[in-house]
BAFI-3210 file (N, C-alpha, C; in Angstrom, 3 decimals, decimal comma, padded with zeros to 6 digits):
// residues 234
n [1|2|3|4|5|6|7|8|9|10|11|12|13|14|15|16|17|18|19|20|21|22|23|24|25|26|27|28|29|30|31|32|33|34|35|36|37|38|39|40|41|42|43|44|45|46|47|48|49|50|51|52|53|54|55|56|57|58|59|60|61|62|63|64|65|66|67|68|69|70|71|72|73|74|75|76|77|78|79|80|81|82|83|84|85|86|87|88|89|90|91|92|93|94|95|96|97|98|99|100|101|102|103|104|105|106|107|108|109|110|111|112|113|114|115|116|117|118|119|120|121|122|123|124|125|126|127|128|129|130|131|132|133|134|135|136|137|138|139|140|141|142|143|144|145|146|147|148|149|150|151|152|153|154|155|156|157|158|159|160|161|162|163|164|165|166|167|168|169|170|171|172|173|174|175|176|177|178|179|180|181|182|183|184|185|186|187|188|189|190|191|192|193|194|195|196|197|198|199|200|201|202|203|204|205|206|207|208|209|210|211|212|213|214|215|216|217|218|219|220|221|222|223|224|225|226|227|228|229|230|231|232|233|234]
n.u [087,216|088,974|088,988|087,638|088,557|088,410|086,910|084,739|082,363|080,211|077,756|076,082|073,162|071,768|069,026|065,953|065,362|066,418|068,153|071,271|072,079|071,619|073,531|076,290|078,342|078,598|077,117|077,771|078,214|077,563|074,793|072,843|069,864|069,167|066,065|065,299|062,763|061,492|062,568|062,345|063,670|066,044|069,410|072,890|072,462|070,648|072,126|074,721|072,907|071,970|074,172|075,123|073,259|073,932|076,848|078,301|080,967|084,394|084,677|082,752|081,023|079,370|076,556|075,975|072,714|072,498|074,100|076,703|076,499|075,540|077,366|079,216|078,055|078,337|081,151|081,454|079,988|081,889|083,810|083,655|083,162|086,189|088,692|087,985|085,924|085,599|084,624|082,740|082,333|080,554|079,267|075,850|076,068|074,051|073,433|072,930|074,716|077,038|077,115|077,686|080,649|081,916|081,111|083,202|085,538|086,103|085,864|087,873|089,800|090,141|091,985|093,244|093,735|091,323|091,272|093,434|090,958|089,219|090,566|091,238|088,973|087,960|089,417|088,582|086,446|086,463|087,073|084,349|081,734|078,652|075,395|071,588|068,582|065,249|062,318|059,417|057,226|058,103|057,695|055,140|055,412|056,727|054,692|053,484|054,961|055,456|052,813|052,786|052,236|051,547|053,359|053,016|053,594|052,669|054,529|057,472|058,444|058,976|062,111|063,660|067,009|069,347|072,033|074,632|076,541|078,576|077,275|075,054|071,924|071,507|068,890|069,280|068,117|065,563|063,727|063,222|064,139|066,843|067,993|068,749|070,316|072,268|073,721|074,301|076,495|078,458|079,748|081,095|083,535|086,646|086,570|085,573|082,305|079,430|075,997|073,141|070,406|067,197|064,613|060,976|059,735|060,985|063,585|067,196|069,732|073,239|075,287|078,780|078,948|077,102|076,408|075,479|073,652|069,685|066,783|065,832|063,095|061,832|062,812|062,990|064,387|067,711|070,533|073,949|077,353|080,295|083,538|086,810|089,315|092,740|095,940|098,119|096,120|095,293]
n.v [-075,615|-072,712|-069,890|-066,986|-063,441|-061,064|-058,625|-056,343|-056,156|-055,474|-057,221|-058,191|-058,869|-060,785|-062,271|-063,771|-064,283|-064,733|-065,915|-065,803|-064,135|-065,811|-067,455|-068,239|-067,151|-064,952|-063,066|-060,890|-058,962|-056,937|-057,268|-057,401|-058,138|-057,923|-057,685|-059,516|-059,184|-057,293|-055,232|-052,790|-050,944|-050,599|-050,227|-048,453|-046,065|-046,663|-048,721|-047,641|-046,095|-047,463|-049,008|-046,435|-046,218|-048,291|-048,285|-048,372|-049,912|-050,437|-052,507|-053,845|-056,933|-057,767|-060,101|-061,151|-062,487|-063,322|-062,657|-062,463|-059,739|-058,443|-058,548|-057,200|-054,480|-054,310|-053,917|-051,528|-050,274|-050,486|-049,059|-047,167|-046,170|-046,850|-045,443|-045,000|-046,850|-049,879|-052,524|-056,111|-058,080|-060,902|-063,804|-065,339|-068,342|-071,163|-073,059|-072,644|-073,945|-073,930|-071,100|-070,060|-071,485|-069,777|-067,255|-067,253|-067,353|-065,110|-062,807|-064,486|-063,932|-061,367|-058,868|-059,350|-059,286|-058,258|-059,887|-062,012|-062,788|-063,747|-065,588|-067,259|-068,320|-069,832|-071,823|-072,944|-073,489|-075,555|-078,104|-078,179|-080,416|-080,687|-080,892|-081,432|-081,726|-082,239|-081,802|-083,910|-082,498|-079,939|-077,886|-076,990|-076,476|-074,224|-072,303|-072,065|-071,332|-068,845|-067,377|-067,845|-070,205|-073,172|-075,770|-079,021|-082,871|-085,969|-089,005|-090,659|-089,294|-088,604|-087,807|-085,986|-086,714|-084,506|-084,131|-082,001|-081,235|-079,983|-077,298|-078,203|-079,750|-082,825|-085,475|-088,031|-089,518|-091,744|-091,265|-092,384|-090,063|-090,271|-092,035|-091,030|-088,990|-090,577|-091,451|-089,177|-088,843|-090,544|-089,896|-087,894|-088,491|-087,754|-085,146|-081,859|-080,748|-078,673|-077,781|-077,019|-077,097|-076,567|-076,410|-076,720|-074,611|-072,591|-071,873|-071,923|-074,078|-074,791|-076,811|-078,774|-081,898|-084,353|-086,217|-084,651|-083,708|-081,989|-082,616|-083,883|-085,116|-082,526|-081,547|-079,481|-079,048|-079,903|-078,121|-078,839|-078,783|-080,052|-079,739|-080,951|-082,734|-081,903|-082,773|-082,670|-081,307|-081,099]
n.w [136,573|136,142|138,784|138,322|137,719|139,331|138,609|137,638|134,915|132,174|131,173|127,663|126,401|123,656|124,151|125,106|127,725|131,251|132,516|132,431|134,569|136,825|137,391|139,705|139,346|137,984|139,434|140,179|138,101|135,787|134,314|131,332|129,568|125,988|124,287|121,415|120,716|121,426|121,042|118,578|117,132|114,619|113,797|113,789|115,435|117,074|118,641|119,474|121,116|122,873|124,202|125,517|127,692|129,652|129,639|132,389|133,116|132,470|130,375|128,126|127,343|124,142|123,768|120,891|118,672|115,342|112,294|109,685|108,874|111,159|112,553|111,356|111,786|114,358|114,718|113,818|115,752|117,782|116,985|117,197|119,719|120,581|121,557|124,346|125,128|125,288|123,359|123,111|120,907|120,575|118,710|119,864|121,325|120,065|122,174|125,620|127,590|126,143|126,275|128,727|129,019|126,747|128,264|131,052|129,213|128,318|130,684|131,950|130,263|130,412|129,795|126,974|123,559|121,226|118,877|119,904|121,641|119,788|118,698|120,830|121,776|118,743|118,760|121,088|120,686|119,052|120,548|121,741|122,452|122,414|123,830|124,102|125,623|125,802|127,282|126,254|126,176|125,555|124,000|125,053|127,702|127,642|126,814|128,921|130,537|130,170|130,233|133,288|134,547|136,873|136,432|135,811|135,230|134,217|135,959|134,390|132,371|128,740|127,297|124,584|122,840|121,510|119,788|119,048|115,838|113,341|113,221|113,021|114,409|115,759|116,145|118,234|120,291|122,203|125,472|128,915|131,303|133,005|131,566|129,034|129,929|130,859|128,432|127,372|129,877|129,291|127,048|128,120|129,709|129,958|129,615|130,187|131,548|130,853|132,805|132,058|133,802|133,022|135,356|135,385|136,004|134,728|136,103|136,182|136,983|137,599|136,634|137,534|137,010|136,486|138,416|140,668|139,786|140,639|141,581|138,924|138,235|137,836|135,665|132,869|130,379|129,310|129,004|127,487|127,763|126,660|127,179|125,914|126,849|126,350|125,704|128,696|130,314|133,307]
ca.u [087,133|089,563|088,508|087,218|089,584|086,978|086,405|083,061|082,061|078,584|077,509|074,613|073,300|070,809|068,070|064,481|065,312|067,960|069,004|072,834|071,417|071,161|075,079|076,775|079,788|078,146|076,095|078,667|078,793|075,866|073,676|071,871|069,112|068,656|064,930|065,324|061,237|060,499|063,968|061,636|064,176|067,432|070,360|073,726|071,999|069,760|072,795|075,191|072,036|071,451|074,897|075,403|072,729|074,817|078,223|079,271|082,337|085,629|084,314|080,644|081,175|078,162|076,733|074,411|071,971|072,356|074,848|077,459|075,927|075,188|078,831|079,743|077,237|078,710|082,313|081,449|079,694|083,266|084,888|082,874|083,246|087,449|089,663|087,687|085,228|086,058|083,169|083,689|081,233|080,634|077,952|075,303|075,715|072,103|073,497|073,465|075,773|078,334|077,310|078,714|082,186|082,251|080,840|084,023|086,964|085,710|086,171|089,360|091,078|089,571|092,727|093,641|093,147|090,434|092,263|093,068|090,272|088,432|091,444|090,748|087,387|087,585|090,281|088,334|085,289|086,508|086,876|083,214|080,401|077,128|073,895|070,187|067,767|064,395|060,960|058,784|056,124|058,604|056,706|053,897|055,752|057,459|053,951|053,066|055,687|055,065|051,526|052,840|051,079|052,200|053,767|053,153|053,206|053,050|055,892|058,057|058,136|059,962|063,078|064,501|068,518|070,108|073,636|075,437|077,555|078,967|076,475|073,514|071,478|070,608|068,222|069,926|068,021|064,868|063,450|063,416|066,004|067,831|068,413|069,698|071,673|073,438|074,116|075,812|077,553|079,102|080,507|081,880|084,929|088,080|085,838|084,818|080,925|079,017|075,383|072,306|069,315|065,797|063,104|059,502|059,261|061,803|064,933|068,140|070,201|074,203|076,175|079,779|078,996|076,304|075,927|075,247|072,209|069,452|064,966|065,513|061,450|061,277|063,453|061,782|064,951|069,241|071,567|075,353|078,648|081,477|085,316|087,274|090,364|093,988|097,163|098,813|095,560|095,198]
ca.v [-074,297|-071,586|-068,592|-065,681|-062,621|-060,461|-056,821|-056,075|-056,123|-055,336|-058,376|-057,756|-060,780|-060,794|-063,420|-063,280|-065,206|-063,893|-067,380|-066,044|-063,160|-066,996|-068,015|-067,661|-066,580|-063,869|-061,772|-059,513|-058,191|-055,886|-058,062|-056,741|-058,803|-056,825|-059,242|-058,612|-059,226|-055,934|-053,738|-052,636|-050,155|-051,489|-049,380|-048,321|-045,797|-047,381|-050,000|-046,823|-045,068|-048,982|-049,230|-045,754|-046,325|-049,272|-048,323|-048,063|-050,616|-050,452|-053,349|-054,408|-057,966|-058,052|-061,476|-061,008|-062,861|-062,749|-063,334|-061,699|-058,357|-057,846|-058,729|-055,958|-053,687|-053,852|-053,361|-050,120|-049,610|-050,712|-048,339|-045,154|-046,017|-046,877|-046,286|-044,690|-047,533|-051,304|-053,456|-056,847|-058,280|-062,306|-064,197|-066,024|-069,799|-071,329|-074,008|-072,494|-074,198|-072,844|-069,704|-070,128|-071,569|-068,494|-065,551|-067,820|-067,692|-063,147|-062,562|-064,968|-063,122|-059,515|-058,248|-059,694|-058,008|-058,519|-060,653|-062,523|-063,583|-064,455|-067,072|-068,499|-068,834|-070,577|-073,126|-073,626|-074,139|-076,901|-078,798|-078,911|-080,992|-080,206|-081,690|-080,515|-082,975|-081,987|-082,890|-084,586|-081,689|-079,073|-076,290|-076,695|-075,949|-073,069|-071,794|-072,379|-070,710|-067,284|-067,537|-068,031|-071,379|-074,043|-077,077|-080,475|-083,691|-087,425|-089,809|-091,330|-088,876|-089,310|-087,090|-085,989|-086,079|-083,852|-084,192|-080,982|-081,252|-078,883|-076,103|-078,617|-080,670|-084,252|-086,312|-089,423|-090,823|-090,776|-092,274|-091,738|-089,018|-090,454|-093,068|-089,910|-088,349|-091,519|-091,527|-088,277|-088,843|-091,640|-089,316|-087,099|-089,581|-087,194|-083,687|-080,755|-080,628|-077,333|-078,654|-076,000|-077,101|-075,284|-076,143|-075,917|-072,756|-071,672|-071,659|-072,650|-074,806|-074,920|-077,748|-079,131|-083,170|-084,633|-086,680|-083,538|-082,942|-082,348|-082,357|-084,314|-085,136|-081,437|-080,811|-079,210|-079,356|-079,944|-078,000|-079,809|-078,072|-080,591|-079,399|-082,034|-082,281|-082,185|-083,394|-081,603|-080,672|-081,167]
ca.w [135,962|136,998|139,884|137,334|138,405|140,131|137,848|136,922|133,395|131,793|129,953|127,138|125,995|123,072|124,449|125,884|129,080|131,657|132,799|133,067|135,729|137,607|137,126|141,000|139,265|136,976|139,706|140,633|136,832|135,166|132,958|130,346|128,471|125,365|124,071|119,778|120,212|121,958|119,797|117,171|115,845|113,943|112,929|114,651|116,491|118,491|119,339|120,259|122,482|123,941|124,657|126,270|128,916|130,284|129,625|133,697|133,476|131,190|129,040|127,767|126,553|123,453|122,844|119,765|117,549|113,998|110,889|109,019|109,053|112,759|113,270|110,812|112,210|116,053|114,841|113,667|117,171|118,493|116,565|117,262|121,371|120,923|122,864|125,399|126,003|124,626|123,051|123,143|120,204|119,921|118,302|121,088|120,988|120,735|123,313|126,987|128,216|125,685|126,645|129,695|128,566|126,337|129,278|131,087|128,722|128,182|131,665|132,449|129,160|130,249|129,300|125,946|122,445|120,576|118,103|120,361|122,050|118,736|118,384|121,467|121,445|118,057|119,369|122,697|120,022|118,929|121,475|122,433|122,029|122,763|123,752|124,134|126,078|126,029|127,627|125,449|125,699|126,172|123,543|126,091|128,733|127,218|126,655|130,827|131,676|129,697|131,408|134,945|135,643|137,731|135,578|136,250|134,144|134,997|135,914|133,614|131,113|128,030|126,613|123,760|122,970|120,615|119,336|117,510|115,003|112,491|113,128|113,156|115,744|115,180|117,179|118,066|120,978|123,185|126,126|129,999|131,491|133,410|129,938|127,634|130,785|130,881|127,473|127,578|130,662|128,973|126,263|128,741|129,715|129,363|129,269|131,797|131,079|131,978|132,184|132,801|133,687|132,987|135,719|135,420|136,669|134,036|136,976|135,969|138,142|136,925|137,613|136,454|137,549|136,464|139,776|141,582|139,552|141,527|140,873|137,953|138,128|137,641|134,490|131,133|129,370|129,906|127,567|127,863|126,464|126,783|126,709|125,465|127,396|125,606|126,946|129,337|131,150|134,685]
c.u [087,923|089,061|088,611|087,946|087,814|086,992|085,473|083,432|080,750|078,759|075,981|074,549|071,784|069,917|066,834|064,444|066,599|068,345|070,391|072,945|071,797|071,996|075,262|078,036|079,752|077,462|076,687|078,727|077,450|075,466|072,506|071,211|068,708|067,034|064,861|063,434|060,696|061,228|063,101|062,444|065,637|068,082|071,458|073,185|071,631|071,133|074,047|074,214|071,919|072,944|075,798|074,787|073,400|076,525|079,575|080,314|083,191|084,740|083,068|080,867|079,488|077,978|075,561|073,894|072,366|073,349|076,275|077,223|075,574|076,396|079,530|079,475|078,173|080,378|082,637|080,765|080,965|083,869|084,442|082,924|085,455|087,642|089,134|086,752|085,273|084,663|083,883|082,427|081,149|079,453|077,558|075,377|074,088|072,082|073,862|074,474|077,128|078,399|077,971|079,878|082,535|082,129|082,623|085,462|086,941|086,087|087,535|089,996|091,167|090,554|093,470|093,162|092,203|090,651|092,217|092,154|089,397|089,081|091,536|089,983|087,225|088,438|089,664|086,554|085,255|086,890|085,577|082,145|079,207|075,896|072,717|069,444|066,708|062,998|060,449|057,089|056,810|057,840|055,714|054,037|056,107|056,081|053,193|054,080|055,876|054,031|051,518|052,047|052,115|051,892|053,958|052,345|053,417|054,495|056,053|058,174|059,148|060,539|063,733|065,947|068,718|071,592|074,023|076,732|077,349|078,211|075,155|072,741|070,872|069,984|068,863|069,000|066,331|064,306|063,356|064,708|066,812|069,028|069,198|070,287|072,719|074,232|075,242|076,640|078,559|080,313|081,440|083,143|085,808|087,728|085,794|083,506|080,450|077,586|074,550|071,288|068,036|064,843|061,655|058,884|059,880|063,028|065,842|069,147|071,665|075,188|077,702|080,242|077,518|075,726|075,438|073,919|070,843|067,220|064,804|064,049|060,965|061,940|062,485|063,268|066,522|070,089|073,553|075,921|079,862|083,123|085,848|088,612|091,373|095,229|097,891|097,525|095,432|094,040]
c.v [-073,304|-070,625|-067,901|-064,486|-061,716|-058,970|-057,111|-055,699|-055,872|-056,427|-058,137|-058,635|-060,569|-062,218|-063,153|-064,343|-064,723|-064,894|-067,060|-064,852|-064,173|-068,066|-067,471|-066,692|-065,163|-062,602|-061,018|-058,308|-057,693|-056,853|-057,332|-057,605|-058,053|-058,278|-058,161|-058,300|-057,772|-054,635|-053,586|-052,041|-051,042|-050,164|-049,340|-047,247|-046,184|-048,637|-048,608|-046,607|-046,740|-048,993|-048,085|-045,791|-047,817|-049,689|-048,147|-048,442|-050,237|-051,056|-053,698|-056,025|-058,011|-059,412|-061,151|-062,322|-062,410|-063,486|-061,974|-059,952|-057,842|-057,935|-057,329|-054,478|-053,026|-053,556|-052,350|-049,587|-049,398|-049,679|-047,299|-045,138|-046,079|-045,446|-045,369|-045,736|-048,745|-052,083|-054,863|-057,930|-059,744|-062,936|-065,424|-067,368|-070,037|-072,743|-073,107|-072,773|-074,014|-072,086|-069,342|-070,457|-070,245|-066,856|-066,077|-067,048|-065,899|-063,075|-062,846|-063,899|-061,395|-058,577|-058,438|-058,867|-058,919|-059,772|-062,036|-063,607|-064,321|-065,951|-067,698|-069,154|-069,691|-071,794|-073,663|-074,485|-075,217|-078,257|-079,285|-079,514|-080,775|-081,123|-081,206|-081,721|-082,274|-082,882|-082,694|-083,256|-080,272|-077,637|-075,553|-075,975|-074,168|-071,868|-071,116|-071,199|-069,370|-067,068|-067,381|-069,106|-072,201|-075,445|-078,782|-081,489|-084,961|-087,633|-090,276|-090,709|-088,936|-087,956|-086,992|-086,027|-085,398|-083,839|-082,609|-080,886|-080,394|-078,171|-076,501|-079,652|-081,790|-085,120|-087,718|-090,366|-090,151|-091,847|-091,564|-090,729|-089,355|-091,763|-092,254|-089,686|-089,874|-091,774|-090,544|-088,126|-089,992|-090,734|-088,078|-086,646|-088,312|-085,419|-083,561|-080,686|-079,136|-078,301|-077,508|-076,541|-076,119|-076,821|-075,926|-075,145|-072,197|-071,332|-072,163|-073,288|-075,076|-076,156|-078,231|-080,922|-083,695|-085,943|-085,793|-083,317|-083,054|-082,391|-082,864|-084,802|-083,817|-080,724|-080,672|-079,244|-079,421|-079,174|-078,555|-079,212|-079,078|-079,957|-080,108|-081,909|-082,163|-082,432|-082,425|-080,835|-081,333|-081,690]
c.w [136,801|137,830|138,163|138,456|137,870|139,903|137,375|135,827|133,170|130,501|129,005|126,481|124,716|123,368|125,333|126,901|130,001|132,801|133,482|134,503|136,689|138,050|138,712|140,544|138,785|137,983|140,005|139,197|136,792|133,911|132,528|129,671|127,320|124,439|122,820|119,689|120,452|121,465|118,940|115,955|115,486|113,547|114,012|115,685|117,417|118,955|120,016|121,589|123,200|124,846|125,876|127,514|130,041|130,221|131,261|134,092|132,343|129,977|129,266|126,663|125,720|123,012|121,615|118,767|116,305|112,938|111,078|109,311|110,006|113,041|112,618|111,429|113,642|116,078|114,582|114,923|117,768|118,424|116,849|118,964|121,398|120,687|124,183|125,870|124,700|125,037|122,899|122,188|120,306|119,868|119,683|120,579|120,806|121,509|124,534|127,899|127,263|125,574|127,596|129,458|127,814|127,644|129,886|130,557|128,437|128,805|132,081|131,351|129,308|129,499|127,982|124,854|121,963|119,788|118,794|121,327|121,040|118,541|119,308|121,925|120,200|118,283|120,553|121,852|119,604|119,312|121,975|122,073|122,860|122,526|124,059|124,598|126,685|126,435|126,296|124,707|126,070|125,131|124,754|127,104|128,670|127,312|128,082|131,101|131,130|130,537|132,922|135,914|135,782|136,683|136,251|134,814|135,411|134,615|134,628|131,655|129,913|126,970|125,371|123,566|121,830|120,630|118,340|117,361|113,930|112,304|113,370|114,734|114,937|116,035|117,303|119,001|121,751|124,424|127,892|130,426|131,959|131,972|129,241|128,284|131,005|129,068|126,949|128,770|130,146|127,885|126,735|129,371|129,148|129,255|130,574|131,248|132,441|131,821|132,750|132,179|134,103|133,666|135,047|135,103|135,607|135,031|136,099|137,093|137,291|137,934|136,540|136,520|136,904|137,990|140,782|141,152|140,705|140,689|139,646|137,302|137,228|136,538|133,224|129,963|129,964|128,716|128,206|126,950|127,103|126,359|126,748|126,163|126,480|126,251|127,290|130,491|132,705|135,073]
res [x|x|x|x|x|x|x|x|x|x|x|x|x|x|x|x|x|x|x|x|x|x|x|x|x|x|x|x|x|x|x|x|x|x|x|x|x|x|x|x|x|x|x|x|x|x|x|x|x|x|x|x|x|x|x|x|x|x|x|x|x|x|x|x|x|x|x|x|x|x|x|x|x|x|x|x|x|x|x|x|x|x|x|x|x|x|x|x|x|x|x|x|x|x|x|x|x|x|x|x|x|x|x|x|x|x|x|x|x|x|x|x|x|x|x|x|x|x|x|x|x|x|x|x|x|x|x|x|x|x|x|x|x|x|x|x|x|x|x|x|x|x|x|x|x|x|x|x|x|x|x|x|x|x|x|x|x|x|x|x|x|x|x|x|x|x|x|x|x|x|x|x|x|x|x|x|x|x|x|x|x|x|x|x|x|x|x|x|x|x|x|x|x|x|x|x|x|x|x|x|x|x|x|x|x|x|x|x|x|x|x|x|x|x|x|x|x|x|x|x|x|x|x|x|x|x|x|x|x|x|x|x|x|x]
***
């Protein structure tokens, strides 16, 4: 993965977990979690007044939740801040680890047009494959770890895999973890893999090897974004 050229940005991330706060590469920038559960109000207002209290850098890369109509919504935010302060709108993966390839390819392009970066975000999109490998009682956990209790299960516990393709997820496999992580390290042959794992506790731990991983005992779930190489890469 290339050095990220080192200007602060304010990143606002629509998600109720602030995981990318937890990126080494990311803490120098202003992260914003905006959580849709606790926004009660909706309209362009409230996304102008949200966006003025954290406007301290040039650019505010927005990742948002939603459809068609939230995308419409924030280009009329765009347009009521140009050309004194540049929004940079794109919809949130719901794989983590192609959130990261996307925060990534924002930053490296900081200076590109808009336009542009949409077109190379959808060319770098298709390149990747994605995986989701969850524990077996991972709701439960999810539930523990709102609570603030201390998570423990027995050995040998047994994982889900997820495969996505064309917008969807399909269960293909299940079994011990280190069984599914070999399954997608196998498909990885010729790729850069981002891979972020969620802890227990709810930590994330980012790695770009899967031999490096580390507390595998202690994983509640793996999200995997593969970039497919193409010739000519290095």
């Amino acid at each position: 993965m290339k050095e990220l050229i080192q200007e602060k940005v304010t990143i606002m991330m629509e998600h109720s977990n602030d995981y990318i706060k937890q990126h080494p590469l990311f803490r120098m920038h202003d992260i914003v979690i905006v959580d849709k559960k606790k926004k009660k109000k909706k309209g362009l207002e409230t996304e102008i007044n949200l966006i003025n209290r954290f406007k301290q850098n040039e650019k505010l890369i927005y990742l948002y939740k939603g459809d068609e109509k939230k995308y419409e919504s924030l280009l009329k935010v765009r347009n009521f801040f140009l050309p004194d302060y540049t929004i940079i709108p794109f919809q949130l993966p719901k794989n983590d680890a192609e959130t990261i390839h996307l925060i990534y390819l924002l930053i490296n392009q900081k200076n590109e047009s808009y336009l542009k970066l949409l077109n190379s975000w959808s060319s770098t999109n298709k390149r990747l494959q994605n995986y989701t490998i969850l524990h077996g009682k991972y709701n439960k956990i999810q539930q523990l770890q709102k609570k603030g209790k201390l998570i423990t299960f027995g050995k040998n516990a047994i994982y889900t895999l997820w495969k996505e393709g064309k917008g969807k997820e399909k269960k293909i496999s299940k079994g011990e973890l280190d069984q599914v992580i070999a399954m997608v390290e196998e498909d990885s042959k010729n790729s850069s893999p981002i891979i972020v794992q969620e802890l227990m506790s709810g930590d994330r731990r980012f790695y770009h090897s899967f031999e490096k991983m580390e507390n595998l005992a202690d994983t509640a779930s793996i999200h995997v974004s593969l970039l497919r190489h193409i010739r000519g890469d290095d």
